[in-house]
N, C-alpha and C positions, 0 to 999 in steps of 0.2 A: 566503312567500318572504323575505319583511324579518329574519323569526325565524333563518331557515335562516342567511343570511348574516351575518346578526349573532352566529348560533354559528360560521362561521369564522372570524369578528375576534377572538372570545374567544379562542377555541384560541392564534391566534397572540398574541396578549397574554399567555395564559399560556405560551407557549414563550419570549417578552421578558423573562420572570423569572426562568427558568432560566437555567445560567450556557452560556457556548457551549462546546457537546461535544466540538467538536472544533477543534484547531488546527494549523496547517500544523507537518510535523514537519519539523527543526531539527538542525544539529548542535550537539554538545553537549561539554561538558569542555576540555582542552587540547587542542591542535591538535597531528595528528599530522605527525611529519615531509615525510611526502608532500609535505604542502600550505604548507611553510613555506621548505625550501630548494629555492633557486635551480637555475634550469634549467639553469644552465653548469656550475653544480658536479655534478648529474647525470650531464649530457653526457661532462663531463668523468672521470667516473670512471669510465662505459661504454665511453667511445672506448677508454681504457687494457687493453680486456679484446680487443679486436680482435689475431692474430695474423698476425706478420711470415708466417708460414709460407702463409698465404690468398694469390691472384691477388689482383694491383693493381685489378682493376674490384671483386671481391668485398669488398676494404678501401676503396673508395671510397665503396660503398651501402650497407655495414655500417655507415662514417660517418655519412653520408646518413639513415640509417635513425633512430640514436641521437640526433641534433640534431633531426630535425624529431618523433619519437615523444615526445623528453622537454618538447620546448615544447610539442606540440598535448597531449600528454598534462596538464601543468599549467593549459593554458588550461583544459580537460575539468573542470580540480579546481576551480577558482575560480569557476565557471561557477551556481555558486548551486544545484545542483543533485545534488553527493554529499554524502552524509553520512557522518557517524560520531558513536562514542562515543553513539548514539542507541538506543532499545529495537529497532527492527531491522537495523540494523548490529552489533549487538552479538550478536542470536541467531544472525544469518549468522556469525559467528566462531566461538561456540559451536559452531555443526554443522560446522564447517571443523577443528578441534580436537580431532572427535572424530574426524572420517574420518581424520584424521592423527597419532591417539593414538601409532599407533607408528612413527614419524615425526618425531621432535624436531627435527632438522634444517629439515626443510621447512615445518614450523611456524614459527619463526624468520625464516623466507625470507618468507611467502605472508601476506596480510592481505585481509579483504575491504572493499567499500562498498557501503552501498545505492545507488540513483540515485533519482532522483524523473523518473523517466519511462514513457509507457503501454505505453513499446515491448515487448514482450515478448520479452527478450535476457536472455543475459548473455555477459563475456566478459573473458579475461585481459591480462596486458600483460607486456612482455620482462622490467621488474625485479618480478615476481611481485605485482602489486596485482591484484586481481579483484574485477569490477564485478556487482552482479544489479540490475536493473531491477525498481522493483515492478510494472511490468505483468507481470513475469514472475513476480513471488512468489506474487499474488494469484490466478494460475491454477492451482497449484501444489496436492494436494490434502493432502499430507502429507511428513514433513518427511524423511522414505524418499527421494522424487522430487529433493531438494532436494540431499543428500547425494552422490544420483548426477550431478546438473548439477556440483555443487564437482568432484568428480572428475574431472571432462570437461574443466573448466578448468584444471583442474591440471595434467593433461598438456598443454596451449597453453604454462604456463609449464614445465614440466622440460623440454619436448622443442622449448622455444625455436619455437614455431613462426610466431609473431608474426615475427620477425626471419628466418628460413629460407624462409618464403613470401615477403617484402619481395624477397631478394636474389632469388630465382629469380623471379620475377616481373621484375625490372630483367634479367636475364638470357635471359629469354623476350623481353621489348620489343626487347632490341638484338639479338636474332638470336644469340644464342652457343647451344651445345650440341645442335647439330642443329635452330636453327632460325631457321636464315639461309633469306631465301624464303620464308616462312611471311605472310601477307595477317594485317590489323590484326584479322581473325575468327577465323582459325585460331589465332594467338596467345590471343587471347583464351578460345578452348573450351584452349587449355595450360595457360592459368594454371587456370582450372575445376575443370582437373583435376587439378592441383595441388595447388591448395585441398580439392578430395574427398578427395583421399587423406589430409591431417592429419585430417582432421575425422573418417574413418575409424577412423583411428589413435588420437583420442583417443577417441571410443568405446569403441573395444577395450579398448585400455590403462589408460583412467579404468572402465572395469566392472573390470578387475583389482584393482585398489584399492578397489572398492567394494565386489567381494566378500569382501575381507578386513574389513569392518567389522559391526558388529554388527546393522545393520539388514535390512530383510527384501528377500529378490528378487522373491518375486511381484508388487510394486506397480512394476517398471519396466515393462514393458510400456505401462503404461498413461499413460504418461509421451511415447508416440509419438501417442496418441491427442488426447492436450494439445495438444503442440508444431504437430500438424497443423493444428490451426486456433486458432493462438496469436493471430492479425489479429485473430478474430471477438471479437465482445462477448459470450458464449454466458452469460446468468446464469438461476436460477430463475426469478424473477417473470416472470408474464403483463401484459402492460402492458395497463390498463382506462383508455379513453377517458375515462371517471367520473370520472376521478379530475380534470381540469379543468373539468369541471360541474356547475353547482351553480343552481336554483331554474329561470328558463326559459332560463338559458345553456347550448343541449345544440350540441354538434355536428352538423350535419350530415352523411349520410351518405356526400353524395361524400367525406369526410376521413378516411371509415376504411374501413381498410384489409380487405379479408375475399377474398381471393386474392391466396398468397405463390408466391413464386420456390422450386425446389427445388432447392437441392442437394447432388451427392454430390462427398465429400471424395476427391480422387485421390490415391493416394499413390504411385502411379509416374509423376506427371508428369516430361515433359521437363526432368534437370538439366545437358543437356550444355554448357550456360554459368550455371551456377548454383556459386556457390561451399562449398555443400552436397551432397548426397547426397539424392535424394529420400527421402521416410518409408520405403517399402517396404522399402529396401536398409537401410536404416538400423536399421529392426524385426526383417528378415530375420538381420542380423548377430547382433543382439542375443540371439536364439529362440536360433541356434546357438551363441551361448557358455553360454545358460543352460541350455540341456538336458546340457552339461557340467558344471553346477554339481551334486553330491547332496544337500547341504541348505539347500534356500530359503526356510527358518526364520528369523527375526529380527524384529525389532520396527519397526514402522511409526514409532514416537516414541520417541525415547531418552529425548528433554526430556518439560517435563510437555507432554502436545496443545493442555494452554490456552496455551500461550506460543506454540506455532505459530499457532490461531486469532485471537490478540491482533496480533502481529503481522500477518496475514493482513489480519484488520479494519483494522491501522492502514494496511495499504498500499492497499487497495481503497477510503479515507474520501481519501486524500492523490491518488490518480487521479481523482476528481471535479475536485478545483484543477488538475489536470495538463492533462487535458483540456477546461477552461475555458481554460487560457494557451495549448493548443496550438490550439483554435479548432475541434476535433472537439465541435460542442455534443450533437449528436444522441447522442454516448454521454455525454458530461457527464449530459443530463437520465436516461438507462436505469439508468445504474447510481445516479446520487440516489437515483433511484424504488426501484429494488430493494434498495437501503438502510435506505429510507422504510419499509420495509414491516417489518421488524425493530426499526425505531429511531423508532418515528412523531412522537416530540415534538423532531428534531432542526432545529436551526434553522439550524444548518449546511446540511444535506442540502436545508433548501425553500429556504435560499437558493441552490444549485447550480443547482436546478432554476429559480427565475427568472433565474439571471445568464443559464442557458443559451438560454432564448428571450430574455432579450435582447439577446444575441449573435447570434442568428440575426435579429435583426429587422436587420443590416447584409449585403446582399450581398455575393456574391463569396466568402463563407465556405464555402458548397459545394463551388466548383472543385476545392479542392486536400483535399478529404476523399472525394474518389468516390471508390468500392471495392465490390463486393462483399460483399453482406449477405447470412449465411448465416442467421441469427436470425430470425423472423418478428417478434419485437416488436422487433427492429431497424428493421425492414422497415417497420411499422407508423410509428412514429416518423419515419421518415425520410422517409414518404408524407405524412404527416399536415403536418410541415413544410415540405415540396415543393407541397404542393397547397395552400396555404393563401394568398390572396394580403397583397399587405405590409401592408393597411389590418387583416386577418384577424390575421394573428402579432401584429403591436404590441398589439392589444387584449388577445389573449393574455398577452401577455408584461405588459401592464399587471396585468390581473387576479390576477397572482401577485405582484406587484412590491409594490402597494397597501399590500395587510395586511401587508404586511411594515415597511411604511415606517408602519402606522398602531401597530404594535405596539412601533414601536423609531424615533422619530423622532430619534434621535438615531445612528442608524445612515448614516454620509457615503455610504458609497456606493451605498446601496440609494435614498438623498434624490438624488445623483446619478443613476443611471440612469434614475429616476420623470423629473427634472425634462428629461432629453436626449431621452427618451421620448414624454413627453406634448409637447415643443417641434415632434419629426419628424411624429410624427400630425398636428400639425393644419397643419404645412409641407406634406407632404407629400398631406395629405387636407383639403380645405379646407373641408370640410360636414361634420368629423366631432364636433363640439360640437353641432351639432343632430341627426346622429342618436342621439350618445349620449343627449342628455340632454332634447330638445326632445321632447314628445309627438309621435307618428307621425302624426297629420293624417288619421287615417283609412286610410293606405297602411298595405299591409303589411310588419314590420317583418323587417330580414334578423337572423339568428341573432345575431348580434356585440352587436347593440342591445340585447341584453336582459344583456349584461355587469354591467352597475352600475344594474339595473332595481332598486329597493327596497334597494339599499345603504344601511345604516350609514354614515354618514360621505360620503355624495352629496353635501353642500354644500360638503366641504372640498376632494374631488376637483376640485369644478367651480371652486372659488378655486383651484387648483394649475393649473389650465388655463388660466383667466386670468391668472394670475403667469407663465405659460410660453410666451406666444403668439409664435412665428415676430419677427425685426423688419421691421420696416417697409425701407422705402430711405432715408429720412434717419436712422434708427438704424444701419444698417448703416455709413453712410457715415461716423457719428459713431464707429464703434466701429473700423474702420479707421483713422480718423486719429487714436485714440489709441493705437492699436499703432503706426504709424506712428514716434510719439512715445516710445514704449517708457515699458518700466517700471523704474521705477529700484530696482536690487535692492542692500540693503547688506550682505549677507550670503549662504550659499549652502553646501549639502554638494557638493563636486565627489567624483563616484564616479568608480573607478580610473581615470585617466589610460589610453589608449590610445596606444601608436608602434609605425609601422610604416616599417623601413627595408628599400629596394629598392631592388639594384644591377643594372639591366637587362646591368649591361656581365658580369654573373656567371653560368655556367651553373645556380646554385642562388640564384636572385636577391633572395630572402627574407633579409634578415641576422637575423636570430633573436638573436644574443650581442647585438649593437651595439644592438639594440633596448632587452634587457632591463635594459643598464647605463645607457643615459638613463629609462627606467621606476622603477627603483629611488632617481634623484633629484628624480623629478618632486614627492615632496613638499615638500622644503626650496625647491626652485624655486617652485610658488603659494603658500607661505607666504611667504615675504620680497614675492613679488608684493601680496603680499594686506596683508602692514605697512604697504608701501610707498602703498597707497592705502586705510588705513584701514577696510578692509573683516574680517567677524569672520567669515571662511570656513571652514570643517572640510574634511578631505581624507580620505576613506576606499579606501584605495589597498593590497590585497591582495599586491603584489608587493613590499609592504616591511613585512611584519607577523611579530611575535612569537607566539610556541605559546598565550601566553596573554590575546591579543586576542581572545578567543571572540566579546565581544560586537559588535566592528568585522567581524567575519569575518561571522557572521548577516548581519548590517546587509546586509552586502555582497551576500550572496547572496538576501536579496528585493528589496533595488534591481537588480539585474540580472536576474531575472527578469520582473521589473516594467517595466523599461524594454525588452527582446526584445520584450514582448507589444506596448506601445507602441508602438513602430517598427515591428513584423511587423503588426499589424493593418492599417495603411493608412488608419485611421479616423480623421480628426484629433477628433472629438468624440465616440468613443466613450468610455463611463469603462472602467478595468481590472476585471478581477472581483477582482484582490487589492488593491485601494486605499485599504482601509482596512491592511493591513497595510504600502503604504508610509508613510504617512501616519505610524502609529505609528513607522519610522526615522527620520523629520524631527523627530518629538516628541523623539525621544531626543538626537537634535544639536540643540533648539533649533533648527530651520533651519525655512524655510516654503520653499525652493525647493531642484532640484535637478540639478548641472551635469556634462553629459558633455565633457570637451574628448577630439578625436584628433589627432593629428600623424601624416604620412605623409611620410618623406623620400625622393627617389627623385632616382637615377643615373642619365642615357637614355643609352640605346649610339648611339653614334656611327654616324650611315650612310655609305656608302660611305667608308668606315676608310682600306680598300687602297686604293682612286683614289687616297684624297687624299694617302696619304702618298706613292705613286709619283711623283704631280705636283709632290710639292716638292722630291722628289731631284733628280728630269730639269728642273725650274727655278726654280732658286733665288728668281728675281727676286719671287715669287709666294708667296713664307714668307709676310709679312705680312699675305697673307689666308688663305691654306690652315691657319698654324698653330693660330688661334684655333678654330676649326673644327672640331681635333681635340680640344680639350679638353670632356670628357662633360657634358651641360648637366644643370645641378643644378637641381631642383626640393623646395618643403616647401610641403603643403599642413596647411592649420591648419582644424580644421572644433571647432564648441562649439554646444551646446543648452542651453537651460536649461529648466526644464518649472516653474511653481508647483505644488505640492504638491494644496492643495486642491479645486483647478478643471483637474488634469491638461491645460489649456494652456500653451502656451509663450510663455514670457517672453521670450525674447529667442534672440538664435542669429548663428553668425558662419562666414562662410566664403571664407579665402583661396588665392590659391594665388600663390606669391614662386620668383622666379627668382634662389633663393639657397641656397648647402648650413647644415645645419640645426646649425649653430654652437651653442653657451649661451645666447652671447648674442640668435641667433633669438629663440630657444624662449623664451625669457627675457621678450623683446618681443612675441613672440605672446600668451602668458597674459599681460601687461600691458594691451595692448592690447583683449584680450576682456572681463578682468573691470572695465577701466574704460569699456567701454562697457555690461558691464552694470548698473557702480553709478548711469552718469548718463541710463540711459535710452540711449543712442543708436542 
């Protein structure tokens, strides 16, 4: 057994000399305009296309429409999470280019972007950008299926229906056009249907376009059979229990799984408030435009197929990271694994695979991932971690962790996770050093004990146990009063400034414009702040950057994914699965910590308005206090975090709220005030 285990430290020692295979994909080159001009100049150029000739309510949600699509659309872009100028944003262009060979026009118009998310989507926007999902690329079998989806979106942007659905939907809410009296349900199954019918529409219309292209019709069909069960995790691999066992660490039997759930894919389910069209209708349409077609000849790959598989790969290696950040670990560890099984020296992949039990050793990650598992080694997985109790998983989650950290001790966040790890075991389980490592006494030993039985490297584990132990209460108490006392930081990357201004007295009470023009000075604002007390801060602020800030724009977008995870987890002492790649952004500012401020100014509406002004007409003598009363009470709320880099604790943090409208010189005095309590500690 000693032998055994000691060839899995090798292995992973020799995957520590290889270089890492893979790394989170990036955008790359000059920045395109999307993502550089301002929201109001957008706004502004779309409002100009709206016609005198339209009803005042249809020019008012028209408005409506273009001011909050161009802001939520931009937040979208900055969001650390589209790409371009990347090897697959660039073949999604390619196949866009071709569908639209004949077409110059609408080429010109239409550009794509990847996303880096597991959803499996995609979908258009009113000034012709189109978004694909790699959870949607990755299901994708060829690049035929792929052609037909651009086309689908195509028609969303020619036939404007992003914008067509907005109004009739505002139009359906207020009861116009035959549907005054209608219950907040029946509206609801309107817009439904509303909505089927474009999606109908671009079916038909995007298969017209896509029979004019050079590729083959046979392979749509099977494109309904995809989309049907786009949710599930559906991969090759058989998931083998074996595969975390090793010498007398075997599983026991309650933990595997050997009777699955069955089931069958409906595809005429209920869409009568669905804003699609069930599969059925949807296949059914499809049969009848192509039994019109007479030759369904054409070529499955235009490009070469390895550039479709390449891509494919790269998007199904970048959903392991995705679904680590999104806290789905049970598919994190599935698809590693089925990775693993092609790629077996990646050290990417076995690291997925421990981040994702040890993500799962923190409750509550369950909740908001229940669904519906059509896969049996889904199913397996999902039992195996359900049934496992938490002393069971962390050891688990150890046993992968280990070799990883013995093979690469220089890796922060795999020496992280070991060290949060082994601290919660023996917190949490207070006899788990002597059943690890103390001979059994003769009792009989439960499965878990024999984890680290004849390990390599047993006396370093058991020195990381004692480095890690739980504190005591006078440590605890010592470690409080030096937070207490804060940490005195002299330096700091503050990532994008956040403002949000609210005029409750406004039927649309989001000010969107007024926000973006105090955003766009926020830098020269904590810069003079930051002269002003000596402090050598950097500011990475996406709403004021040039085409060819590549490298601030990255930056940007893995500290904001970095930091969602962080807040979204709820975990103050878990570490991130990508913290080593923020850690490299703080390298590159020279920074060891790193700060969110937000600002939120807000307008309250006046209550009873009418009383009061009535009261002061009918009596004067009573102005001196009714008048004050009417004027709208100004609120700014200041909120800042600061997190240290290495130890993903928080340094320091501040949170006001002033009964004051949110001037310069506020705002001015609020980053004053935060970053001089963060240089002195207070």
């Amino acid at each position: 057994m000693k032998l055994f285990l000691t060839g899995i430290l090798l292995t992973f020692g020799h995957l520590a000399l290889a270089q890492q295979d893979f790394h989170t994909i990036l955008p790359e080159g000059k920045i395109p305009l999307d993502f550089t001009q301002r929201s109001t100049f957008k706004y502004d150029i779309d409002r100009a296309s709206i016609s005198e000739d339209d009803q005042r309510f249809d020019r008012e949600n028209k408005d409506k429409f273009y001011l909050e699509s161009n802001f939520g659309i931009d937040d979208f872009l900055s969001s650390g999470r589209v790409l371009f100028n990347d090897p697959v944003t660039n073949y999604l262009n390619s196949v866009l280019y071709e569908v639209l060979k004949d077409d110059p026009q609408t080429r010109k118009e239409v550009r794509v972007y990847a996303v880096k998310s597991h959803v499996p989507n995609a979908f258009a926007t009113n000034n012709g950008m189109i978004f694909v999902n790699l959870g949607l690329l990755a299901k994708l079998e060829n690049e035929a299926q792929l052609a037909y989806i651009l086309s689908h979106e195509l028609i969303h942007y020619r036939e404007q229906h992003v914008l067509n659905s907005y109004v009739k939907n505002e139009r359906i809410s207020d009861g116009r056009d035959g549907y005054k009296g209608f219950s907040e349900d029946e509206k609801l199954i309107a817009q439904s249907s509303y909505s089927k019918e474009l999606e109908i529409e671009a079916d038909a219309k995007g298969f017209d376009i896509y029979k004019g292209t050079a590729y083959s019709k046979d392979s749509m069909d099977r494109i309904f059979d995809i989309l049907g069960q786009a949710d599930q995790l559906l991969l090759d691999s058989e998931f083998d229990y074996a595969f975390f066992e090793y010498g007398d660490y075997r599983l026991p039997e309650k933990l595997k799984l050997t009777e699955f759930a069955q089931y069958e894919v409906n595809e005429a389910y209920d869409d009568e408030k669905s804003t699609h069209p069930n599969t059925e209708t949807r296949r059914v349409n499809l049969q009848e435009q192509l039994a019109g077609v007479a030759n369904k000849d054409g070529a499955t790959f235009i490009y070469a197929r390895e550039r479709f598989d390449e891509v494919k790969r790269l998007a199904r290696y970048e959903l392991c990271r995705q679904y680590l950040l999104d806290r789905a670990y049970h598919k994190a560890l599935y698809l590693a694994y089925d990775l693993l099984q092609q790629d077996p020296e990646s050290v990417y992949l076995r690291k997925c695979i421990a981040k994702a039990l040890y993500g799962a050793t923190y409750s509550g990650w369950k909740e908001s991932t229940r669904e519906v598992l059509v896969s049996a080694e889904m199913q397996k997985i999902d039992h195996l971690l359900d049934a496992m109790s938490g002393r069971e998983l962390k050891v688990l989650a150890l046993s992968q962790l280990y070799p990883l950290y013995r093979a690469n001790r220089e890796d922060a966040e795999v020496h992280l996770m070991l060290k949060d790890l082994i601290t919660r075991l023996q917190k949490d389980h207070t006899d788990i050093v002597d059943k690890l490592f103390a001979s059994s006494g003769g009792e009989e030993m439960q499965y878990y004990q024999h984890a680290f039985t004849g390990l390599e490297g047993r006396e370093e584990l058991m020195t990381l146990f004692e480095e890690n132990e739980p504190d005591t209460g006078t440590e605890l108490y010592q470690k409080r009063k030096m937070r207490s006392e804060g940490t005195k930081v002299n330096s700091t990357l503050v990532l994008t400034p956040a403002y949000i201004k609210v005029n409750q007295r406004k039927k649309d009470m989001i000010r969107y414009a007024d926000g973006e023009g105090v955003l766009v000075q926020m830098d020269d604002k904590i810069r003079k702040v930051s002269d002003k007390l000596k402090m050598d801060n950097d500011v990475l602020n996406v709403h004021d950057i040039d085409r060819d800030d590549i490298t601030d724009f990255r930056s940007h977008a893995i500290l904001n994914e970095w930091l969602n995870e962080k807040l979204g987890s709820g975990e103050s002492t878990m570490v991130s699965p990508i913290h080593n790649e923020m850690m490299a952004v703080l390298d590159t500012y020279d920074q060891d910590y790193l700060t969110m401020v937000m600002a939120i100014s807000v307008k309250e509406k006046v209550k009873d308005k009418g009383i009061k002004i009535a009261f002061t007409v009918l009596m004067p003598i009573f102005a001196p206090v009714t008048l004050p009363s009417l004027v709208s009470p100004k609120y700014t709320y200041h909120l800042s975090i600061t997190f240290h880099g290495a130890t993903e604790s928080v340094a320091g943090g501040d949170l006001r709220a002033m009964k004051f409208k949110d001037t310069n010189s506020l705002m001015s005095s609020n980053l004053y005030y935060t970053l001089f309590k963060l240089k002195h500690g207070k």
